[in-house]
C-alpha positions in Angstrom: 69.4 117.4 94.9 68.9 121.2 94.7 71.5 122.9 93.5 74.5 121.0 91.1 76.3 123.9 89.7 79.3 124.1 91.9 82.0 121.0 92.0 82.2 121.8 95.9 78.7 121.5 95.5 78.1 117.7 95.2 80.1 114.4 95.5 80.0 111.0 94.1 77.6 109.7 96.4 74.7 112.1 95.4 74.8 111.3 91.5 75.4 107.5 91.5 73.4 104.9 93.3 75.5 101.7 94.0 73.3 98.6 93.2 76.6 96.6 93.6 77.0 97.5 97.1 73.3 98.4 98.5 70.7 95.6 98.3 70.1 92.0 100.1 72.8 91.0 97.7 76.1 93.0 98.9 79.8 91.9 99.4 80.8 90.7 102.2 84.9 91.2 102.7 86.6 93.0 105.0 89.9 91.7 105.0 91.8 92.8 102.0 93.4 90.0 100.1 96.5 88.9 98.6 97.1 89.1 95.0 100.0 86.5 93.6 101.1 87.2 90.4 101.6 83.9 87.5 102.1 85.9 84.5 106.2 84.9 84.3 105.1 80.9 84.6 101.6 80.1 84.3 101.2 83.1 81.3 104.2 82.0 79.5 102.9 78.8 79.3 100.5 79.9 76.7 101.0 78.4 72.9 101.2 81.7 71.7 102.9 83.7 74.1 106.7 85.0 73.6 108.5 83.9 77.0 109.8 87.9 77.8 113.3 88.6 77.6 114.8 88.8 81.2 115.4 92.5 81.2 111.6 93.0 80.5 110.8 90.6 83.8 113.1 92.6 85.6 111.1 95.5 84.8 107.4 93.5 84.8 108.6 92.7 88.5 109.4 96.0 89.5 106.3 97.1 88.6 104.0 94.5 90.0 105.6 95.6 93.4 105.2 99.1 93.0 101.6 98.5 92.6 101.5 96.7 95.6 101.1 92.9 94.1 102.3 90.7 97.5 103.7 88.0 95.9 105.3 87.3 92.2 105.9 84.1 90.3 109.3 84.4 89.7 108.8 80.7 87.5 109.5 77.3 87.3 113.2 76.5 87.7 112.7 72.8 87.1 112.0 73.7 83.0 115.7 73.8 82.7 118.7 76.1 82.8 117.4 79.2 81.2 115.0 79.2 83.5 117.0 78.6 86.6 119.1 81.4 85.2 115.8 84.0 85.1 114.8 82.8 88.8 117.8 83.7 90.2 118.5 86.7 88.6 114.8 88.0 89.5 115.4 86.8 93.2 118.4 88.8 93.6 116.3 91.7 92.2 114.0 91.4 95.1 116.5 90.8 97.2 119.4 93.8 95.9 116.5 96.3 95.5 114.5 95.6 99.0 111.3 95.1 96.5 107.9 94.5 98.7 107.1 91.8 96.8 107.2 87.7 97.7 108.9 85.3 95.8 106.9 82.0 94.6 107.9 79.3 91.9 105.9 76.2 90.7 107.1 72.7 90.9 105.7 69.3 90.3 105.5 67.3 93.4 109.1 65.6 92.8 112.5 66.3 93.9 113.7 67.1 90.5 111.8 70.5 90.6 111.8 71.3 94.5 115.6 71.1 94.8 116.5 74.1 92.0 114.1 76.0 94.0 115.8 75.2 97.1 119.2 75.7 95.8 118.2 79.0 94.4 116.9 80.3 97.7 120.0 79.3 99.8 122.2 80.8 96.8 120.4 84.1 96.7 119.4 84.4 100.6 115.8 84.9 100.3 113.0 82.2 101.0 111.1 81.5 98.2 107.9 79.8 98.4 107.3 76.2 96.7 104.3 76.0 95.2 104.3 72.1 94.6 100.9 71.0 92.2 99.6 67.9 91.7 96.8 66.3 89.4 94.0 65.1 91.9 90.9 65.1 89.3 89.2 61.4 89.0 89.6 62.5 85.3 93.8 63.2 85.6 94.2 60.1 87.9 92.8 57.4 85.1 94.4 59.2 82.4 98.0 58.8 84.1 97.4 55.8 85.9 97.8 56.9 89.1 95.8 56.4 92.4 95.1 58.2 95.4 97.5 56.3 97.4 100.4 57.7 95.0 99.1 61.0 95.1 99.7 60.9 99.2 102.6 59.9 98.8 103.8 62.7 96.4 102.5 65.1 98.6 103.8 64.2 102.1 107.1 64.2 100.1 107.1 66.8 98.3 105.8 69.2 101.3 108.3 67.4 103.7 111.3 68.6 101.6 110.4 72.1 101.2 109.5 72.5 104.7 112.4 70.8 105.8 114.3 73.3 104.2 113.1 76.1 105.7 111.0 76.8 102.2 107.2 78.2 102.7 105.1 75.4 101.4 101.3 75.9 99.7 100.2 72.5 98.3 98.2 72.8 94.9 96.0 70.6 93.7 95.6 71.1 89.8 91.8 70.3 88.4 90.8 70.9 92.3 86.9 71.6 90.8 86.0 68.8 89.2 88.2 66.8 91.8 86.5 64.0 94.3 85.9 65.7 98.1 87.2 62.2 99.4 90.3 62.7 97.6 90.5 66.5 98.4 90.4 65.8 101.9 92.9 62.7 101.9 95.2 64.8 100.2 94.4 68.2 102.4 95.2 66.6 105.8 98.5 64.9 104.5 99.5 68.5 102.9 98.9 70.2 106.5 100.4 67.2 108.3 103.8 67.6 106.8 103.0 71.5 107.8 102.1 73.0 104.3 101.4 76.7 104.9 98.8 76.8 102.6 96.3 75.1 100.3 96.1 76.4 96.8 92.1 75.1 94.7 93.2 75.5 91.1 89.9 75.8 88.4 92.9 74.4 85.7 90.4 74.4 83.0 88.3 77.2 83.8 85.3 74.8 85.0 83.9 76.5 87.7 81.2 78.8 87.9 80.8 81.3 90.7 78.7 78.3 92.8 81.5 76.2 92.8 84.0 78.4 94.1 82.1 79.2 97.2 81.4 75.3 97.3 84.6 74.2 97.4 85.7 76.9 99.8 82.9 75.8 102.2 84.3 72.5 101.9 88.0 73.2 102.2 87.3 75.3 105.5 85.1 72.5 107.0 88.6 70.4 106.4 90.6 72.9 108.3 88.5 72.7 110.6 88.6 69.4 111.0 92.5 69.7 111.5 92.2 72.8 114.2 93.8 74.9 111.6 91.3 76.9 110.1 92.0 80.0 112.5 94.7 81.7 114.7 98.3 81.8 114.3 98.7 78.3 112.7 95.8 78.7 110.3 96.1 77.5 107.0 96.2 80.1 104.4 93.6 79.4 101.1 94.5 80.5 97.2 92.0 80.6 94.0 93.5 80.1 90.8 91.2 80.3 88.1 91.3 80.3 83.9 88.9 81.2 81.8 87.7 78.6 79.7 84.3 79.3 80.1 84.5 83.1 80.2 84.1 83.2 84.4 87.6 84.0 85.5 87.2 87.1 86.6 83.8 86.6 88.5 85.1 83.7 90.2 88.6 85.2 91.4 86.0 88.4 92.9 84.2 85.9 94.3 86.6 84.3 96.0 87.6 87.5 97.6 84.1 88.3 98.5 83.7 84.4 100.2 87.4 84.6 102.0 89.9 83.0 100.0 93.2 84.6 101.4 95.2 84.9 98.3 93.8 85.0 94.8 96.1 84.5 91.7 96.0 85.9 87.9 98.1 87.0 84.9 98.6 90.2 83.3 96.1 90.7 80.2 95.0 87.5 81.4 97.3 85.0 79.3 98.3 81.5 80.3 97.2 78.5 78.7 94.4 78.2 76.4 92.2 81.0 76.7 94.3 82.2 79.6 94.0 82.8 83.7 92.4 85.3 85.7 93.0 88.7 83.7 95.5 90.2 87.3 95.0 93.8 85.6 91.7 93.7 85.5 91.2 92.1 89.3 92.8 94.8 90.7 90.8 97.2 88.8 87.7 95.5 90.3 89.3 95.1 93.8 90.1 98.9 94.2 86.9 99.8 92.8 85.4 97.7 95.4 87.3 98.9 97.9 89.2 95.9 98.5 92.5 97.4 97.1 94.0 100.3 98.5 97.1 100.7 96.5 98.3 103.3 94.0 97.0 101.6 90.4 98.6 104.6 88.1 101.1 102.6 86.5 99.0 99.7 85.6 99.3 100.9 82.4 102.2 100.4 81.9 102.5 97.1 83.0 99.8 95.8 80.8 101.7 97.9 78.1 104.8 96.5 79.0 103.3 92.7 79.5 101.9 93.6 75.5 105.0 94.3 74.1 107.1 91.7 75.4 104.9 88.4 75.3 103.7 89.5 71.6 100.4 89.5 73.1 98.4 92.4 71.2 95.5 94.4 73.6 92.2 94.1 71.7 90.8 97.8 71.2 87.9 97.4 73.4 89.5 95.6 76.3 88.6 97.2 79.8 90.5 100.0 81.0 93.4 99.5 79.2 92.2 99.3 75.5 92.5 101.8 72.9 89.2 102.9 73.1 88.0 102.0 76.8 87.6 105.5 77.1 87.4 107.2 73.8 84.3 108.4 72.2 82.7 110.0 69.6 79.1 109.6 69.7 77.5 113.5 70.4 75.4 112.5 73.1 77.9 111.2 75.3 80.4 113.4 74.6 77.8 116.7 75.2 77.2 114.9 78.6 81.5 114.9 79.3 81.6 118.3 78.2 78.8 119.5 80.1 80.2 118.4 83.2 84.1 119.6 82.6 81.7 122.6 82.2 81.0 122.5 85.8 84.2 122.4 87.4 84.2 119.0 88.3 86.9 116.7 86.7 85.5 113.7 88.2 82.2 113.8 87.3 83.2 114.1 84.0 85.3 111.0 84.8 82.5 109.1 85.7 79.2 110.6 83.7 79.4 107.9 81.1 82.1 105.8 82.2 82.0 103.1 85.4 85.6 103.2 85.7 87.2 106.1 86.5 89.9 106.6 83.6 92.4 108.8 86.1 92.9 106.3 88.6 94.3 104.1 86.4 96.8 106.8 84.6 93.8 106.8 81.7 91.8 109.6 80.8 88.4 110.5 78.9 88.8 111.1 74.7 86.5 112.7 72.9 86.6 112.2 69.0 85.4 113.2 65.6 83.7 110.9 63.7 80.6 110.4 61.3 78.2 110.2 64.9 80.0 113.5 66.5 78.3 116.6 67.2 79.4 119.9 66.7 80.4 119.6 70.8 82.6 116.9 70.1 84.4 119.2 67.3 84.3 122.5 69.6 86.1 120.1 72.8 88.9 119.0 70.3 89.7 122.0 69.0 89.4 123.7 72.4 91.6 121.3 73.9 94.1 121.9 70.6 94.1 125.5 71.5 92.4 126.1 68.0 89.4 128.8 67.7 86.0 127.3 67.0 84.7 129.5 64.8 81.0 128.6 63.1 83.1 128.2 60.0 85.4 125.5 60.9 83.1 123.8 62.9 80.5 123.5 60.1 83.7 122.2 57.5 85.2 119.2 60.4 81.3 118.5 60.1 80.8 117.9 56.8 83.9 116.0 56.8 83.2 113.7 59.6 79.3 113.0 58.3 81.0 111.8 54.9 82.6 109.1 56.8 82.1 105.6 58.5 84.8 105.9 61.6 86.3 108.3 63.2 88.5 111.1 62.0 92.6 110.7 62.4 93.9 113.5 63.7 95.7 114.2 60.4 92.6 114.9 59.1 91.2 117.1 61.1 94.0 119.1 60.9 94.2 118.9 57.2 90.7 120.8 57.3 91.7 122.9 59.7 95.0 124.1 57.8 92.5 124.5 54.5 93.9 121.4 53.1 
């Protein structure tokens, strides 16, 4: 690299070297995925989560579709009126506002919860999909009771009254990765023999590691297959739906893009219960950084913001992207190295010198602070960018200020020094 000096001069691909994508060890996808959104069922199912009011779902839904999430958790109409109520009043939002989004809600795998969603569908006009779940872990089945032959039974029923009313079917089998492969499979063929569009492996206690999603993936296919519905027109579509019990949900949800799952599931800010589900803001961070997601991601922002405020779910201060201080700093060295290249005419170098995400895709951008680490470039920058004069004087009083502290400055104080306070 010669000559760096102009921003016309250089692009991304001659400063940064891609380990993630060049190697023996590269991803694989080429088909972009589906994303399918659980924060209005599975995330309010969290202890400490405030179930939003429904004018802040109407809004959390509009959003998810401007981003270009495919398919929304509308909820679980089975829980009882209010939220039969909330259901139908978000599916005639997607239906009244033409939103390009799909429509899901969870049910148990008996009547009582497929026949609200049914109802509401035929009410409102739209099909909504039934995603009906069922325990199939050895460990579920001898704490209820149950045996495989019941668990057959519930799911030929369940996906033989949804389909018989014209409802999109996926089958979901809760626990699916500490689940038996003999009972999988039992329980995969009757699902796509009552015509289930889809199969949905749920890691319900965050169990799985990135091995065992591309195990059970391997296996599932190998079952399609085996039923001649693993391609073409009447192929059977696969969901991951992963928590994050053990701190792998968002490795195993890019995972199961990178091995083929077609539709992969999460939560905004990652609640849901326990420690929570896939974090969805963060997976379509990671997706379009990948190049798996080609949508606008501007507003994500706000939709983590607006999923904060409503649930009572505060965002910890160093949470990726969309924490307070993801892209603050106010250490000299890194900020010299910002500076430096806002220096040279290129905004997104200086977007990316010291940061792997790039802040302005996702309606962010770089801070540089004051504190008891700063250098005097960190003081210049702010008052630069406050359209204040840096003369040596100043400078050397914000200085002494900052080096008689252990954090950063507020911007009241700097101001206070700079007014002669």
């Amino acid at each position: 690299m010669s000559d760096t000096h102009g921003s016309d001069e250089i692009n991304e691909a001659a400063v940064i070297h891609d380990w993630n994508v060049h190697g023996v060890y590269s991803p694989k996808r080429t088909r972009k995925p589906q994303i399918v959104d659980e924060t209005l069922r599975d995330g309010v199912q969290c202890p400490s989560v405030v179930d939003p009011p429904i004018e802040a779902k109407v809004e959390m839904v509009r959003l998810l579709a401007a981003l270009g999430v495919d398919v929304v958790d509308i909820g679980l109409p089975g829980a009882g009126p209010r939220a039969v109520a909330d259901v139908t009043r978000l599916a005639t939002l997607i239906r009244d506002e033409k939103l390009p989004i799909l429509a899901n809600c969870a049910a148990r795998t008996i009547n009582a919860d497929i026949l609200p969603i049914i109802d509401i569908s035929q009410k409102v006009g739209i099909p909504i999909e039934v995603m009906a779940f069922l325990g199939a872990s050895p460990i579920r089945l001898y704490a209820e009771g149950w045996d495989v032959d019941l668990l057959e039974t519930r799911t030929r029923s369940s996906v033989r009254l949804a389909k018989q009313n014209g409802l999109p079917c996926t089958f979901v089998t809760e626990d699916t990765t500490r689940s038996n492969p003999e009972t999988l499979r039992r329980l995969f063929r009757a699902a796509i023999e009552e015509g289930a569009d889809g199969l949905c492996l749920c890691d319900t206690v965050g169990h799985a590691t990135e091995s065992g999603v591309r195990n059970l993936y391997t296996f599932t296919r190998t079952v399609l297959e085996e039923c001649g519905r693993a391609s073409g027109p009447d192929a059977v579509r696969l969901d991951w739906h992963g928590h994050n019990d053990r701190g792998y949900g968002l490795s195993n949800a890019v995972a199961a893009v990178d091995v083929g799952f077609d539709r992969v599931h999460g939560c905004v800010l990652g609640v849901g219960e326990r420690v929570g589900n896939t974090s969805l803001d963060l997976l379509l961070v990671n997706l379009k950084l990948l190049g798996w997601f080609d949508g606008d991601l501007s507003r994500l922002g706000e939709l983590v913001d607006l999923t904060s405020l409503h649930t009572q779910v505060p965002i910890p201060v160093s949470y990726p992207v969309f924490g307070k201080d993801a892209f603050r700093t106010g250490t000299g060295v890194h900020a010299a190295a910002v500076i430096k290249a806002l220096n040279k005419g290129a905004d997104w170098l200086a977007d990316r010198v010291y940061s792997g995400v790039p802040a302005s895709w996702f309606g962010r951008r770089q801070e540089i602070e004051i504190g008891h680490m700063a250098g005097d470039s960190n003081i210049i920058y702010w008052l630069r960018t406050r359209k204040i004069e840096p003369t040596p004087a100043l400078v050397a009083s914000i200085r002494d200020k900052a080096k008689s502290t252990a954090r950063l400055l507020t911007e009241d104080e700097v101001y206070a020094v700079v007014n002669g306070s």
